[in-house]
DONU-359038 format. One record per residue: x, y, z of N, C-alpha, C in turn; residue in one letter. Coordinates in steps of 0.05 Angstrom, whole numbers, always signed. Each point is the difference from the previous one (the first is absolute). Layout:
! DONU-359038
R     n_u     n_v     n_w    ca_u    ca_v    ca_w     c_u     c_v     c_w  r
R       X       Y       Z       X       Y       Z       X       Y       Z  A
...
END
This chain:
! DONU-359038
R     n_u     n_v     n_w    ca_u    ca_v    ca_w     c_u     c_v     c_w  r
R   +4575   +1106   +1340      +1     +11     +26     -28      -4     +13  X
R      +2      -6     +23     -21     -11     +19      -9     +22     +24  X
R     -21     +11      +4      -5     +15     +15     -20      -3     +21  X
R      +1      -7     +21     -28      -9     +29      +0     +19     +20  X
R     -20     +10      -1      -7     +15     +16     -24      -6     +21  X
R      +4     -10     +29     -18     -12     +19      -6     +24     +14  X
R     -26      +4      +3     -21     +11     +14      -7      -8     +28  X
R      +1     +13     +21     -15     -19     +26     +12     -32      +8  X
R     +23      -5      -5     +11     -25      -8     +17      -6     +28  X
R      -6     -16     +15     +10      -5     +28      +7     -34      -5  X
R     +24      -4      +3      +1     -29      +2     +14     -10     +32  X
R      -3     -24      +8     +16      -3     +31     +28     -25     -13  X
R     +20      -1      +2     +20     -23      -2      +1     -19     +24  X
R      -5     -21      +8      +0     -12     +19     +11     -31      +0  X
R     +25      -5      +0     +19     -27      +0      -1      -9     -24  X
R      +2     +23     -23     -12     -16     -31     -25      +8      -8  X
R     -21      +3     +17     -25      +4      -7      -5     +26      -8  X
R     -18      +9     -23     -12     +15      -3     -19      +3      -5  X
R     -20     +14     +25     -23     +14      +8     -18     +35     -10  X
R     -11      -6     -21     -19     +27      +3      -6     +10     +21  X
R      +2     +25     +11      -7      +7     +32     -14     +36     -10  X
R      -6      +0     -25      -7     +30      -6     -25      +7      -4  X
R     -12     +14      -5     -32     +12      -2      -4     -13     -26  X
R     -30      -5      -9     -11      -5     -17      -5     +15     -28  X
R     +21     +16      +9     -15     +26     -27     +33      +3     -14  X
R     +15     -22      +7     +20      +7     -12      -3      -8     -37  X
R     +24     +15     -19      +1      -3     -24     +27      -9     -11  X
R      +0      +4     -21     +27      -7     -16      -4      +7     -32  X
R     +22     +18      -9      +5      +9     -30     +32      -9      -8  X
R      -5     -11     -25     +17     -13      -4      +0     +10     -32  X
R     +32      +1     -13      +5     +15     -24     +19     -15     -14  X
R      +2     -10     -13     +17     -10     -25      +8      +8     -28  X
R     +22     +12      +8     +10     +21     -36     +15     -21     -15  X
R      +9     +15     -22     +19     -22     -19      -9     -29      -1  X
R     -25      +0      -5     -15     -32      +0     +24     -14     -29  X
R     +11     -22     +11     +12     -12     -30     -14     -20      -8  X
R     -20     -17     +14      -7     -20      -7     -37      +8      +6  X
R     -17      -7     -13     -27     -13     +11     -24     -22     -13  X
R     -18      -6      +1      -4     -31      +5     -38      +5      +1  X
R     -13      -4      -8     -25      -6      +8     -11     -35      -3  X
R      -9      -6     +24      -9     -35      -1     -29      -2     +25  X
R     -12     -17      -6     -26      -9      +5     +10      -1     +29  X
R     -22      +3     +27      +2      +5     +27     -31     -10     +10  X
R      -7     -16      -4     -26     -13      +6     -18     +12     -18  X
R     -19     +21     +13     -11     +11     -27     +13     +26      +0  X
R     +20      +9     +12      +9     +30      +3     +28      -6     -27  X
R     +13     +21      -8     +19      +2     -19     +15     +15     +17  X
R     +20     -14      +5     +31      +2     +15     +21     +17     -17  X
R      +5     +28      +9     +24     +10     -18     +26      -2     +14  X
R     +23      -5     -14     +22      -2     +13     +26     +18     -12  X
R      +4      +5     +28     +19     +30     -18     +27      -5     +18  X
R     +24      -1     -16     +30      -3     +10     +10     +20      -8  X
R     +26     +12     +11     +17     +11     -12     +35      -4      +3  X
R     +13     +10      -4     +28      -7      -9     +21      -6     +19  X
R     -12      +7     +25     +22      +2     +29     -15     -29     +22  X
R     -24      -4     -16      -8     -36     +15     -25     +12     +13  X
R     -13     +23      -3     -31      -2     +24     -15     -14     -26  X
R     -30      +3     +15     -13     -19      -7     -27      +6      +6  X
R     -26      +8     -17     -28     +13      +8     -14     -25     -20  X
R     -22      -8     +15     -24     -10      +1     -21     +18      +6  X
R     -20      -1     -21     -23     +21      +6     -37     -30      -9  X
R      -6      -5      +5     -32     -19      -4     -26     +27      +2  X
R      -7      -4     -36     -19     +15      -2     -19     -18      -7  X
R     -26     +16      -1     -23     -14      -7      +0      +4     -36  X
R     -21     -15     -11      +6      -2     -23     -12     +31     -23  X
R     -12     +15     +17     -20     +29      -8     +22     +22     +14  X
R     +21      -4     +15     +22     +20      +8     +12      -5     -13  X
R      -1     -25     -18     +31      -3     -25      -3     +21     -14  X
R     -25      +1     -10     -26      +2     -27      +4     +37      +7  X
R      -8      +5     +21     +11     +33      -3     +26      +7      +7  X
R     +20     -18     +13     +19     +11      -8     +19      +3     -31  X
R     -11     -28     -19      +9      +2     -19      -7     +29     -15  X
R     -34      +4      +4      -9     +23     -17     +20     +26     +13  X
R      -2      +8     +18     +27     +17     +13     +28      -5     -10  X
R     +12     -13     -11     +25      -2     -15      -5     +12     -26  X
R     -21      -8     -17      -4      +4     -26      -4     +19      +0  X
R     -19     +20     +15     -16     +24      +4     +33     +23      +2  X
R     +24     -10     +18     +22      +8      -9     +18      +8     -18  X
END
C-alpha cells in the first residue's frame, strides 16, 4: 500500500500540459507498507535503495554513502 501526501501542491492542466503554478514551500510524504521486494545498487557515488511491494508501487530512495552507514547502525541498534 502506497500512501502521498502533497503539501502546498498546485498544479495547472493545460491541452495535456502540466504546469507547477504553486508556492515554493511546497512538500511531499510518501509511505510504503508491505514492502515485498527490495534491492540496494550503486547510484553514482550515492547507494540507491529500492523498495516494491505486492499491488505494483514502486520507491526509489539515493543515499549518500555515511546515511547508509547510520542507517544500517539504526537497524542493528534494533
Amino acid at each position: 500500500m502506497l500512501t502521498l501526501d502533497l503539501s502546498d501542491f498546485m498544479v495547472e492542466l493545460d491541452e495535456g500540459t502540466v504546469k507547477h503554478v504553486g508556492t515554493k514551500t511546497k512538500g511531499a510524504t510518501v509511505k510504503l507498507y508491505h514492502v515485498t521486494e527490495t534491492e540496494a545498487r550503486e547510484f553514482g557515488d550515492q547507494v540507491k535503495l529500492v523498495f516494491d511491494d505486492g499491488e505494483g508501487n514502486h520507491v526509489e530512495v539515493a543515499l549518500d554513502p555515511d546515511q547508509v552507514e547510520s542507517l544500517l547502525a539504526d537497524a542493528e541498534a534494533l
